[in-house]
PQR file with spaces between the fields and no chain letter, atoms N, CA, C, O and H, PARSE charges and radii, in Angstrom:
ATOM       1  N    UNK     1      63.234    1.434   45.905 -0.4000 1.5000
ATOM       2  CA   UNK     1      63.966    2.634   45.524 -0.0000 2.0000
ATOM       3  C    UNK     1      65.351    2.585   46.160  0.5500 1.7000
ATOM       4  O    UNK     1      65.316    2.538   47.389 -0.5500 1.4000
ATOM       5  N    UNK     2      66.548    2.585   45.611 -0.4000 1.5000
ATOM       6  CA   UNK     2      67.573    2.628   45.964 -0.0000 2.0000
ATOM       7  C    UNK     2      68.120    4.103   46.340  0.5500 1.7000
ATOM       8  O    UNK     2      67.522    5.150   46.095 -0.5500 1.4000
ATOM       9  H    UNK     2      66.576    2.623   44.613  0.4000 1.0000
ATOM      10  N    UNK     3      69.294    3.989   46.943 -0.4000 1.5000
ATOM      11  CA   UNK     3      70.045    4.770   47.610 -0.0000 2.0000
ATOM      12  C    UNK     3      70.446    6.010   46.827  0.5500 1.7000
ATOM      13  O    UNK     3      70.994    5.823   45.741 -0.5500 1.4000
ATOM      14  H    UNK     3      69.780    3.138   47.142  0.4000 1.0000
ATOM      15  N    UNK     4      70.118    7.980   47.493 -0.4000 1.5000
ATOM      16  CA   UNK     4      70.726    8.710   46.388 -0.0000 2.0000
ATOM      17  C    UNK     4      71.928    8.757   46.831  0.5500 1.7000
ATOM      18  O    UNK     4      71.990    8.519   48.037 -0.5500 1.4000
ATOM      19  H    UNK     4      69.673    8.131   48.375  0.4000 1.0000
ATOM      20  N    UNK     5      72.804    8.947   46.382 -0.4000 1.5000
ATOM      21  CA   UNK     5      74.076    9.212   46.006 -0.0000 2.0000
ATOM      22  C    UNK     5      74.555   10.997   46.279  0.5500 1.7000
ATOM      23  O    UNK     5      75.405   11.504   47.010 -0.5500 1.4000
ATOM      24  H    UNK     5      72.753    9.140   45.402  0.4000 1.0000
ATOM      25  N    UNK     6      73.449   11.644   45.205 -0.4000 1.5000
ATOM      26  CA   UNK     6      74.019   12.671   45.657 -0.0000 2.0000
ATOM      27  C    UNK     6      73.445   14.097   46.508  0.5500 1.7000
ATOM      28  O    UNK     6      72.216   14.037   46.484 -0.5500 1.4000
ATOM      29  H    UNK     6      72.758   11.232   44.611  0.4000 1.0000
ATOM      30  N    UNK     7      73.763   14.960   47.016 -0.4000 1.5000
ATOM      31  CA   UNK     7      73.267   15.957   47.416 -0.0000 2.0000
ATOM      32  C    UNK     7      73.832   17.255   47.216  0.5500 1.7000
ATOM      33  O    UNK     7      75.024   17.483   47.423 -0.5500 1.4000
ATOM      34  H    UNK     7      74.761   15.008   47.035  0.4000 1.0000
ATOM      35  N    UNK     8      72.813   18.322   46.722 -0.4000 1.5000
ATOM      36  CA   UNK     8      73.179   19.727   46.720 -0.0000 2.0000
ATOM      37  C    UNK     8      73.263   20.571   48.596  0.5500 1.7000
ATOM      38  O    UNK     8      72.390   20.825   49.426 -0.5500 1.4000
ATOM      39  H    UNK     8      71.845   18.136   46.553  0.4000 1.0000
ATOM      40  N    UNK     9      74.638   20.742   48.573 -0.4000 1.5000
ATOM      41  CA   UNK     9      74.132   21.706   49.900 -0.0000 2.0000
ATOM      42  C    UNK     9      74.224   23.102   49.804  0.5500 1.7000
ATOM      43  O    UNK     9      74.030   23.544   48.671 -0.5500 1.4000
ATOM      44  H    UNK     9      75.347   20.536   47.899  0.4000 1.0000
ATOM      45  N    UNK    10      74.392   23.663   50.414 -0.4000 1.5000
ATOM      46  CA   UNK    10      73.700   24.927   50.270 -0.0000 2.0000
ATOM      47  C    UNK    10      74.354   26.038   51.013  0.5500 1.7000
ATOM      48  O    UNK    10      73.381   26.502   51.608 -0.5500 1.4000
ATOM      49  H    UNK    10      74.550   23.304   51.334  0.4000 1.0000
ATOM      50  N    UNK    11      75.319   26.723   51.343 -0.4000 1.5000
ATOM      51  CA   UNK    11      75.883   27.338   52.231 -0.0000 2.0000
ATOM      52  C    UNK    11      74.716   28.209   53.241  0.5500 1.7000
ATOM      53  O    UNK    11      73.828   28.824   52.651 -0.5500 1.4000
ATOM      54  H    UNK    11      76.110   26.346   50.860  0.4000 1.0000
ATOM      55  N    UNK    12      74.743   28.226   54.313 -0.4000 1.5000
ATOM      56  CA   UNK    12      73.715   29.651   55.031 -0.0000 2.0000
ATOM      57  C    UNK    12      74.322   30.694   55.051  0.5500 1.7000
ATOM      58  O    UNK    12      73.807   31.584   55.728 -0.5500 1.4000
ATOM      59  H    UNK    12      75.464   27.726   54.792  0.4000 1.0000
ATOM      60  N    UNK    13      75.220   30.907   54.562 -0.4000 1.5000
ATOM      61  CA   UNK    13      76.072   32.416   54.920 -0.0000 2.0000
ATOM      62  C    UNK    13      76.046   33.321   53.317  0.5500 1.7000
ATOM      63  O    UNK    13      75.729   34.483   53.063 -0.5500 1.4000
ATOM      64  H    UNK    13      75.639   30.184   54.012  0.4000 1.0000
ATOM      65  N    UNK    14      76.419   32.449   52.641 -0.4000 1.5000
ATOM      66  CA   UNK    14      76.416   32.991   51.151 -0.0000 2.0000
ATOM      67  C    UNK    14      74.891   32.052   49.919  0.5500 1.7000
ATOM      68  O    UNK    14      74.684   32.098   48.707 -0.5500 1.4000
ATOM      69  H    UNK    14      76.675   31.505   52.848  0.4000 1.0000
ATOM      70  N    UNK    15      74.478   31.631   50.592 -0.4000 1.5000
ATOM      71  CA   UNK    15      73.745   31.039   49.646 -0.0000 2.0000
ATOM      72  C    UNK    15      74.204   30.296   48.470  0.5500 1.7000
ATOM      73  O    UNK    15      73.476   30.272   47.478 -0.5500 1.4000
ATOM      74  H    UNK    15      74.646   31.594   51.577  0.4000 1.0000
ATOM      75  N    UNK    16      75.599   29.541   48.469 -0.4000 1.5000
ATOM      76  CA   UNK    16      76.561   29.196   47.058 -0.0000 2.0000
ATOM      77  C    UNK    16      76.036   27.648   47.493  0.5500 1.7000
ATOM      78  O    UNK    16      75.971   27.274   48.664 -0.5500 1.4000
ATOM      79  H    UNK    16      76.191   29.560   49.275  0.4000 1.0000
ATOM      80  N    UNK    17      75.685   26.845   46.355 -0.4000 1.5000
ATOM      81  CA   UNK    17      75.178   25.338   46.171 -0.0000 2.0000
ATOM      82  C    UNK    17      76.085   25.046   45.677  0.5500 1.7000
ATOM      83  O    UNK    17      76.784   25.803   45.004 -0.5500 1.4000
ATOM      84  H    UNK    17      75.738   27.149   45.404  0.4000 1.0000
ATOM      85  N    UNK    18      76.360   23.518   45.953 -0.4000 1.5000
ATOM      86  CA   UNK    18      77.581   22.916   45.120 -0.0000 2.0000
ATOM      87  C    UNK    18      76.949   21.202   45.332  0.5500 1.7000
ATOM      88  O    UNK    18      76.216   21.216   46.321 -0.5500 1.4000
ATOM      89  H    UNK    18      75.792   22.902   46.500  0.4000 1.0000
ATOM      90  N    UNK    19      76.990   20.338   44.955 -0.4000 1.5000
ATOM      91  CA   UNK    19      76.041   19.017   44.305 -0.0000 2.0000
ATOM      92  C    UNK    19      77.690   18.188   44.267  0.5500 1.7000
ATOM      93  O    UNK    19      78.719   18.125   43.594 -0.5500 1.4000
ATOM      94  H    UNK    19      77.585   20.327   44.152  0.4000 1.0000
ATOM      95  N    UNK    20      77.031   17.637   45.544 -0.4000 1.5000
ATOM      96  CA   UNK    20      78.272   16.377   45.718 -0.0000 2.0000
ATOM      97  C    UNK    20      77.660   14.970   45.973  0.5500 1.7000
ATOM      98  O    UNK    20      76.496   14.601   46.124 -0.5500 1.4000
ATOM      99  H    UNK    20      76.195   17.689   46.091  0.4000 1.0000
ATOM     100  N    UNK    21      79.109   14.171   45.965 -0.4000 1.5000
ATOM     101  CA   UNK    21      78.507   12.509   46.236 -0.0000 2.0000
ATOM     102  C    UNK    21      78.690   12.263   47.568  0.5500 1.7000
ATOM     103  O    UNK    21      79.774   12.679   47.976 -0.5500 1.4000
ATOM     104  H    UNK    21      80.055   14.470   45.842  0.4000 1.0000
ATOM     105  N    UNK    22      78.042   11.760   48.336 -0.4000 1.5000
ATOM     106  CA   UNK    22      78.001   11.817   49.744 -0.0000 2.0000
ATOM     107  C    UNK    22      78.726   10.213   49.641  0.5500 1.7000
ATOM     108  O    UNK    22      78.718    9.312   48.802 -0.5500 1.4000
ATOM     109  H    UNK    22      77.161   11.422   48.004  0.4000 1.0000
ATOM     110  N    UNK    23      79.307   10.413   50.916 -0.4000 1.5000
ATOM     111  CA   UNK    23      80.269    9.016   51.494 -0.0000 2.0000
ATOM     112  C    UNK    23      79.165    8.456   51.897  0.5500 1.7000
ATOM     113  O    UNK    23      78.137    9.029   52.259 -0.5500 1.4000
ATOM     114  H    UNK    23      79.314   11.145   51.598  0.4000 1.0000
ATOM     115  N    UNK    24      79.471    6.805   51.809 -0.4000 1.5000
ATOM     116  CA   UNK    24      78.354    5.911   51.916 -0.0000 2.0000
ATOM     117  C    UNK    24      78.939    5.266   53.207  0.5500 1.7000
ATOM     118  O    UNK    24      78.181    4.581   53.894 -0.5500 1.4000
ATOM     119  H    UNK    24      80.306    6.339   51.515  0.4000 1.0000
ATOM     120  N    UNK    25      80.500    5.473   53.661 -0.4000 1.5000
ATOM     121  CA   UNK    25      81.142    4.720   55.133 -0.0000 2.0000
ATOM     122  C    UNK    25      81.352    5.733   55.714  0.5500 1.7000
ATOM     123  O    UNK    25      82.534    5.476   55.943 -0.5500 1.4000
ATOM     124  H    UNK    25      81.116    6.030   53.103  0.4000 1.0000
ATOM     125  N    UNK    26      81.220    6.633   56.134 -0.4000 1.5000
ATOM     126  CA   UNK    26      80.954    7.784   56.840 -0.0000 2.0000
ATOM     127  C    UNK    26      80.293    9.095   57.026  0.5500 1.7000
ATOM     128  O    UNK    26      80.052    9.443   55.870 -0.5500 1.4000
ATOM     129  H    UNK    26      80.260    6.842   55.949  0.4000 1.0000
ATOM     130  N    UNK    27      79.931    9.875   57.694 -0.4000 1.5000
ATOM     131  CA   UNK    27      79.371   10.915   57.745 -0.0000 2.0000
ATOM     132  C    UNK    27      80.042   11.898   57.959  0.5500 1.7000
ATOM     133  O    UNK    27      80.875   11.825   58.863 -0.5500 1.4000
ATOM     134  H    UNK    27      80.127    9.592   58.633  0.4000 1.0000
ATOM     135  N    UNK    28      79.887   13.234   57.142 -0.4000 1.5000
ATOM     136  CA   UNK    28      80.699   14.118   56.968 -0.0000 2.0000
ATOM     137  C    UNK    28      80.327   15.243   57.662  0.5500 1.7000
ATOM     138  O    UNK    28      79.472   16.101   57.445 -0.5500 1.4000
ATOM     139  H    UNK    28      79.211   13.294   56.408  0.4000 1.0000
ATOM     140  N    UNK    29      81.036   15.096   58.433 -0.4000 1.5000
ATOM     141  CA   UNK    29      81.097   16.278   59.773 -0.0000 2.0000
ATOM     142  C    UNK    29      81.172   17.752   59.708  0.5500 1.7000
ATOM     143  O    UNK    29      80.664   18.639   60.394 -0.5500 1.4000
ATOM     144  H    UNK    29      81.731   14.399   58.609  0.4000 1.0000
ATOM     145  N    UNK    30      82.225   17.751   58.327 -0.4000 1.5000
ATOM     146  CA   UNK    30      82.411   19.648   58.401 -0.0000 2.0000
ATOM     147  C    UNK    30      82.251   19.117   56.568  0.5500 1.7000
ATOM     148  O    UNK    30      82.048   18.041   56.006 -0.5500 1.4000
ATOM     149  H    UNK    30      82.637   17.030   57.770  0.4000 1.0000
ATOM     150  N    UNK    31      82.485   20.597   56.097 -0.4000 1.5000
ATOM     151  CA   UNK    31      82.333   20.751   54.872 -0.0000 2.0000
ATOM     152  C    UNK    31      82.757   22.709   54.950  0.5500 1.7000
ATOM     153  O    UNK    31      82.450   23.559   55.786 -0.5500 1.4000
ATOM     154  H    UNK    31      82.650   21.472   56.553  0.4000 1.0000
ATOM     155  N    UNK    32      83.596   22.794   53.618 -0.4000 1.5000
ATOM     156  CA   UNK    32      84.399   24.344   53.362 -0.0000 2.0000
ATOM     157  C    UNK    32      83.374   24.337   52.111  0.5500 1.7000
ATOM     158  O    UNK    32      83.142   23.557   51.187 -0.5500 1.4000
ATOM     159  H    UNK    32      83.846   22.103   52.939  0.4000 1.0000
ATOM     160  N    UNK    33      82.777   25.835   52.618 -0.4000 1.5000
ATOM     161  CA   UNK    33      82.058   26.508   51.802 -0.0000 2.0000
ATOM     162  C    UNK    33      83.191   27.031   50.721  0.5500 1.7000
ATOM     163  O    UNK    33      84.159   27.765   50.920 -0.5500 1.4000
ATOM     164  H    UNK    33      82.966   26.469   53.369  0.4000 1.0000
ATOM     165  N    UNK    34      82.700   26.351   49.418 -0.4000 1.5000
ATOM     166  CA   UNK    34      83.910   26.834   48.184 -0.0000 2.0000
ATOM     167  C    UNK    34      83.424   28.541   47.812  0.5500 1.7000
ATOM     168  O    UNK    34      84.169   29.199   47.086 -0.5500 1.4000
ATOM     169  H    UNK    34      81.913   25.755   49.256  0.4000 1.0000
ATOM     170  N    UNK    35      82.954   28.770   48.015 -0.4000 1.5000
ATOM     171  CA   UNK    35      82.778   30.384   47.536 -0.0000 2.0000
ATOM     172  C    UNK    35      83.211   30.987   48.891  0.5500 1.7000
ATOM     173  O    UNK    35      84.117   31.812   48.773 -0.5500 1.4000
ATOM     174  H    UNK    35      82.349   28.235   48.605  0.4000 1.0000
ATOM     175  N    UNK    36      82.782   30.770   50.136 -0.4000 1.5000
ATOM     176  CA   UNK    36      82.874   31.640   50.713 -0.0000 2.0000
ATOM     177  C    UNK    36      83.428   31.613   52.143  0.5500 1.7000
ATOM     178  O    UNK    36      83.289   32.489   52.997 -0.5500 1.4000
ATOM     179  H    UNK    36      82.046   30.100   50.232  0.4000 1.0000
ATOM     180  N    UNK    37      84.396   29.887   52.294 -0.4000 1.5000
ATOM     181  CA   UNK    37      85.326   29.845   53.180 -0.0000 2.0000
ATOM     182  C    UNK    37      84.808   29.418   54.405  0.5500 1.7000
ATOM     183  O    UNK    37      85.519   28.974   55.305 -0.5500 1.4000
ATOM     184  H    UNK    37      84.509   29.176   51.600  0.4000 1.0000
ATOM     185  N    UNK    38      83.421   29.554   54.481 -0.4000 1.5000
ATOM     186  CA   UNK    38      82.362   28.848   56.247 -0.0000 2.0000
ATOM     187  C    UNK    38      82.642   27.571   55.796  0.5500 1.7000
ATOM     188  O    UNK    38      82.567   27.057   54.680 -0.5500 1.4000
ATOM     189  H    UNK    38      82.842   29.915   53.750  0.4000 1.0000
ATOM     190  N    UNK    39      83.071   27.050   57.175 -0.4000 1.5000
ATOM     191  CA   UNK    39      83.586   26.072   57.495 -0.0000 2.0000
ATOM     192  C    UNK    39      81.830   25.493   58.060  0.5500 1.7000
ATOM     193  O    UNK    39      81.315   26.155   58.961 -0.5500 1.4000
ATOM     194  H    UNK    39      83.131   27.468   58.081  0.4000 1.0000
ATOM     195  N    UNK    40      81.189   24.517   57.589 -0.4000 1.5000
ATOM     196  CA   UNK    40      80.071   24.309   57.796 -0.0000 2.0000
ATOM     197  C    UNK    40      80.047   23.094   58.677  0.5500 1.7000
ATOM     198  O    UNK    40      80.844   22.224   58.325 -0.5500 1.4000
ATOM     199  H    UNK    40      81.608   23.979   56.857  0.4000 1.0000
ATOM     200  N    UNK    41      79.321   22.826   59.742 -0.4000 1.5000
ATOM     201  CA   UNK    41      79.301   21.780   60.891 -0.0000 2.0000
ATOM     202  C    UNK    41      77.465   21.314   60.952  0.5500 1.7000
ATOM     203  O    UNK    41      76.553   22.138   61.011 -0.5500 1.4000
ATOM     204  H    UNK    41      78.674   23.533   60.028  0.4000 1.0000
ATOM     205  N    UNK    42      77.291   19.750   60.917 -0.4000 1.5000
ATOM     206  CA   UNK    42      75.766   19.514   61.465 -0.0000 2.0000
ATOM     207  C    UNK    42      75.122   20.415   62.311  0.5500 1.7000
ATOM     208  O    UNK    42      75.880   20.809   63.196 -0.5500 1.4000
ATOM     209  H    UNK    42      78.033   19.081   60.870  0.4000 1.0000
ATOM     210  N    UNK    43      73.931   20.912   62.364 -0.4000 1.5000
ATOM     211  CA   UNK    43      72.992   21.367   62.956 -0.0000 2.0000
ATOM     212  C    UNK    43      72.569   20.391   64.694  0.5500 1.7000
ATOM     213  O    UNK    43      72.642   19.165   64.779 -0.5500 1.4000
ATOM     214  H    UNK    43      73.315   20.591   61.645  0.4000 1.0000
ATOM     215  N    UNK    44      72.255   21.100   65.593 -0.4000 1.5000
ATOM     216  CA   UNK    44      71.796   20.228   66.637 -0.0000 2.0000
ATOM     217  C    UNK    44      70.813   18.895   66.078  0.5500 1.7000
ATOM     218  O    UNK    44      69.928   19.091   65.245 -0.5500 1.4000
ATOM     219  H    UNK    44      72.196   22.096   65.523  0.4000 1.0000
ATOM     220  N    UNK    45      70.990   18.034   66.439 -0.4000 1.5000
ATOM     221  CA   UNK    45      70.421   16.814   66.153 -0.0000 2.0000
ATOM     222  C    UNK    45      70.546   16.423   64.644  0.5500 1.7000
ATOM     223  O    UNK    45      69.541   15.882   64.182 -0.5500 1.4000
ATOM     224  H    UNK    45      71.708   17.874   67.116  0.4000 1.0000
ATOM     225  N    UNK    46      71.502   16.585   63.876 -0.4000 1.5000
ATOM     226  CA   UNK    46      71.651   16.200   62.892 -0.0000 2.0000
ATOM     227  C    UNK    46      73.095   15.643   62.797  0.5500 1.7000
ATOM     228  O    UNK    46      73.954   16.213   63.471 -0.5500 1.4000
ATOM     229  H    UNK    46      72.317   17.025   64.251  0.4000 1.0000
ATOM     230  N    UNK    47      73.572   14.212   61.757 -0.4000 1.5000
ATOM     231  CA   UNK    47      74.411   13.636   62.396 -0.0000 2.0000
ATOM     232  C    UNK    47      75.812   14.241   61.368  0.5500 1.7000
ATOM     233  O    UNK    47      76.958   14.125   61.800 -0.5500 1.4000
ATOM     234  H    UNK    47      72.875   13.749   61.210  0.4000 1.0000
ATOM     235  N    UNK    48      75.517   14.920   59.907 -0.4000 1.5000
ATOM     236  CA   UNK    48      76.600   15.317   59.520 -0.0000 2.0000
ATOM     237  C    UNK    48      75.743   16.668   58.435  0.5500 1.7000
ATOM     238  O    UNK    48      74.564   16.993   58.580 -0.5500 1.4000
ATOM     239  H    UNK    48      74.586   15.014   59.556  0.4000 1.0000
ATOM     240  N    UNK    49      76.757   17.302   57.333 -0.4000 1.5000
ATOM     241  CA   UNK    49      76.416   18.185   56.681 -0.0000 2.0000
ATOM     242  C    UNK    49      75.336   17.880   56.183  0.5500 1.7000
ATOM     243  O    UNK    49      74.350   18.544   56.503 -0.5500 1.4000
ATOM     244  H    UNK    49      77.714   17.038   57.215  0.4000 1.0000
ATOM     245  N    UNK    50      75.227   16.965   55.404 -0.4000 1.5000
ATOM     246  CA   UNK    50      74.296   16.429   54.248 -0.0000 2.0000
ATOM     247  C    UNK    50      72.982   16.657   55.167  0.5500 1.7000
ATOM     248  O    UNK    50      72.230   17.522   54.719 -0.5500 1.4000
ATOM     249  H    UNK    50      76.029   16.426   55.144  0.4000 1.0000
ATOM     250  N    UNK    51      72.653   16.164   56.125 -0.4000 1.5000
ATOM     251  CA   UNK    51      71.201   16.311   56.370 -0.0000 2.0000
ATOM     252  C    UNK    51      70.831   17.589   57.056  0.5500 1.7000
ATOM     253  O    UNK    51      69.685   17.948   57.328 -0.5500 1.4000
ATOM     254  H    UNK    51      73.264   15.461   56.489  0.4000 1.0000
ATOM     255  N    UNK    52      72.263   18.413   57.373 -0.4000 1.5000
ATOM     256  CA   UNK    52      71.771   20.126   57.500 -0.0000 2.0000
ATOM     257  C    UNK    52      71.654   20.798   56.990  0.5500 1.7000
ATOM     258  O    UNK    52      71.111   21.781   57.494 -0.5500 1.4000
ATOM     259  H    UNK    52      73.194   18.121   57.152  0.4000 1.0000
ATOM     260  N    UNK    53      72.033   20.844   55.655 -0.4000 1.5000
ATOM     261  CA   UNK    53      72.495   21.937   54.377 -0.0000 2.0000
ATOM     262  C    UNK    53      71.913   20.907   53.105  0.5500 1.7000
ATOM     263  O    UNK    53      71.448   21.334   52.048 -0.5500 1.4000
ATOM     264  H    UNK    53      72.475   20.046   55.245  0.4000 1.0000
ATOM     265  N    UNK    54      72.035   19.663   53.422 -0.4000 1.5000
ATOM     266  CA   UNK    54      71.391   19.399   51.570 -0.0000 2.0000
ATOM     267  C    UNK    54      70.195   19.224   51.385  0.5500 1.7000
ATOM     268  O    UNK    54      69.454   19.357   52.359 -0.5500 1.4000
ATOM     269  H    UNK    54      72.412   19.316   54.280  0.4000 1.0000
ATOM     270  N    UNK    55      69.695   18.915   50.242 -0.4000 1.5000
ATOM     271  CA   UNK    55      68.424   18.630   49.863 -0.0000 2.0000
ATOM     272  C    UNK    55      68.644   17.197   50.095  0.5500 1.7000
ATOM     273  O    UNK    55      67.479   16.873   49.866 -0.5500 1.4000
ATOM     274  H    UNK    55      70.297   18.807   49.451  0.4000 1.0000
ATOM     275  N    UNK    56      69.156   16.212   50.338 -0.4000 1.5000
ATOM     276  CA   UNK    56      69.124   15.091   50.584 -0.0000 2.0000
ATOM     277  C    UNK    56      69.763   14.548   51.431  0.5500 1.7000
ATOM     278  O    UNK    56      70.992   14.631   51.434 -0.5500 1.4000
ATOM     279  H    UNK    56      70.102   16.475   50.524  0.4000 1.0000
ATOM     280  N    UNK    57      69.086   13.864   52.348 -0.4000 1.5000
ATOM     281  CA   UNK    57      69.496   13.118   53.659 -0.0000 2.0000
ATOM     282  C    UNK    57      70.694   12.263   53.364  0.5500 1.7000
ATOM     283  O    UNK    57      70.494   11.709   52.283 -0.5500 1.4000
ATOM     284  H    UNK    57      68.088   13.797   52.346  0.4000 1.0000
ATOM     285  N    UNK    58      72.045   11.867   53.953 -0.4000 1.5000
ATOM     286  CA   UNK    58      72.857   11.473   53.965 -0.0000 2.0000
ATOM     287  C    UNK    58      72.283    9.326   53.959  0.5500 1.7000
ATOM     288  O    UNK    58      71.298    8.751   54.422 -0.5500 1.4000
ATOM     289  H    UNK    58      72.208   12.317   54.831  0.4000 1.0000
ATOM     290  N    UNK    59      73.270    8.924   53.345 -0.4000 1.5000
ATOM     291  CA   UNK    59      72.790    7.223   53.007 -0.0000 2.0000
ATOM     292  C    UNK    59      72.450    6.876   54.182  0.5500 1.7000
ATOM     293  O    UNK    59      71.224    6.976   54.224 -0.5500 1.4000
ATOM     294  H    UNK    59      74.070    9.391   52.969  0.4000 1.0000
ATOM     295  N    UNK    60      73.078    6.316   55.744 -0.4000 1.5000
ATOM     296  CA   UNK    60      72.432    5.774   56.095 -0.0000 2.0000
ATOM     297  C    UNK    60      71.548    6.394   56.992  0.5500 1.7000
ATOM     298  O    UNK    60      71.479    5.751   58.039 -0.5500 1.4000
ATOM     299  H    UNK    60      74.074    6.235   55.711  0.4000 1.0000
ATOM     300  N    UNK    61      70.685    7.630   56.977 -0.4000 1.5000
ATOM     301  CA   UNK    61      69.400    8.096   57.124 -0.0000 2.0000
ATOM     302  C    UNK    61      68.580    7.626   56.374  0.5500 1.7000
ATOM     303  O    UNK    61      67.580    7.191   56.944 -0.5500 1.4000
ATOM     304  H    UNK    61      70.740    8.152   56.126  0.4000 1.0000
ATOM     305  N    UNK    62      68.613    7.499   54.820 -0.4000 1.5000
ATOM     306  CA   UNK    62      68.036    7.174   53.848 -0.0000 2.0000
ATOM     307  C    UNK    62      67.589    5.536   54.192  0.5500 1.7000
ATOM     308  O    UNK    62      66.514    4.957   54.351 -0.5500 1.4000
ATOM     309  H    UNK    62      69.425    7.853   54.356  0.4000 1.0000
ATOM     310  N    UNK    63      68.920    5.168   54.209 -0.4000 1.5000
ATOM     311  CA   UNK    63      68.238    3.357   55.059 -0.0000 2.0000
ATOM     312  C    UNK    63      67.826    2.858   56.453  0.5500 1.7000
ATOM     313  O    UNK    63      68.033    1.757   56.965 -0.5500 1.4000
ATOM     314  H    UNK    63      69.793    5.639   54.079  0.4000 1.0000
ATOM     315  N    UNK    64      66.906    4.423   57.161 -0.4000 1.5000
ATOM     316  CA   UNK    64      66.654    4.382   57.981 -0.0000 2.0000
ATOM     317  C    UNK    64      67.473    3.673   59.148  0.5500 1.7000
ATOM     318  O    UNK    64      66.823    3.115   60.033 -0.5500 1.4000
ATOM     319  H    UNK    64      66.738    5.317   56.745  0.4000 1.0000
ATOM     320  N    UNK    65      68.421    3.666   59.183 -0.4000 1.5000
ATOM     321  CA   UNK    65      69.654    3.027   60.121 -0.0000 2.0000
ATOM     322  C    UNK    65      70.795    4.203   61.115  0.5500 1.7000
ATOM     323  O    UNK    65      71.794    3.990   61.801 -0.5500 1.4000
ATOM     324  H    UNK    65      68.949    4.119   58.465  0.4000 1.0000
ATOM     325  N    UNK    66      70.064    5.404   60.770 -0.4000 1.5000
ATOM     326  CA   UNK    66      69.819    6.259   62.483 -0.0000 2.0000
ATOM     327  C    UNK    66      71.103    6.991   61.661  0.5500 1.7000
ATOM     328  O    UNK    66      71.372    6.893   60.464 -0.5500 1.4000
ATOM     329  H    UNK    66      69.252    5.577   60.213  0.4000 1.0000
ATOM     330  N    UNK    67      71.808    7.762   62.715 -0.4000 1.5000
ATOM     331  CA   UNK    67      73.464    8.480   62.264 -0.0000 2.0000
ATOM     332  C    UNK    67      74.615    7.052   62.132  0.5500 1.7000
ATOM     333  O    UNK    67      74.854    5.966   62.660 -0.5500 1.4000
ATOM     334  H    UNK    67      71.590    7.842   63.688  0.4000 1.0000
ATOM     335  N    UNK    68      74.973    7.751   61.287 -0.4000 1.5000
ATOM     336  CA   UNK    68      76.707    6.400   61.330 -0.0000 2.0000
ATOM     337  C    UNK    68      77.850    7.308   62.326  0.5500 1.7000
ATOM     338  O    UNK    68      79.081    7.309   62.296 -0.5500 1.4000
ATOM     339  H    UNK    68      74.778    8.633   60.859  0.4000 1.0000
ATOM     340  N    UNK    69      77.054    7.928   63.045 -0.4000 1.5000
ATOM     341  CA   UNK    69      77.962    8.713   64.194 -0.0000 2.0000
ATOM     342  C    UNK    69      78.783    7.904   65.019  0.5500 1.7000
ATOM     343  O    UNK    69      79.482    8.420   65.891 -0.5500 1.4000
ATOM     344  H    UNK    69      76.054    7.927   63.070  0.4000 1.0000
């Protein structure tokens, strides 16, 4: 099974989803809530947005190869 590509995240403040392509050479640290301006940051022990807010773990979680932190 190859690599997903993309993930829905999810704001916690407004509940607004938006379905992006996650960077495959880095991990994305913050992310601007488009509806509602929260500036969104990883969760404790999580290494960027994607695996705090999306439905899908960021690539190299997915290839079990830890944070690209």
């Amino acid at each position: 099974m190859g690599i997903i590509a993309k993930s829905t995240l999810t704001c916690p403040h407004c509940g607004h989803a938006k379905t992006l392509t996650m960077p495959t050479d880095y991990c994305q640290f913050y992310y601007e809530c488009t509806e509602c301006g929260t500036l969104l940051k990883p969760l404790a022990g999580d290494c960027c947005v994607f695996c705090s807010y999306g439905d899908v773990p960021c690539p190299p979680i997915q290839e079990q190869k830890g944070c690209c932190g």
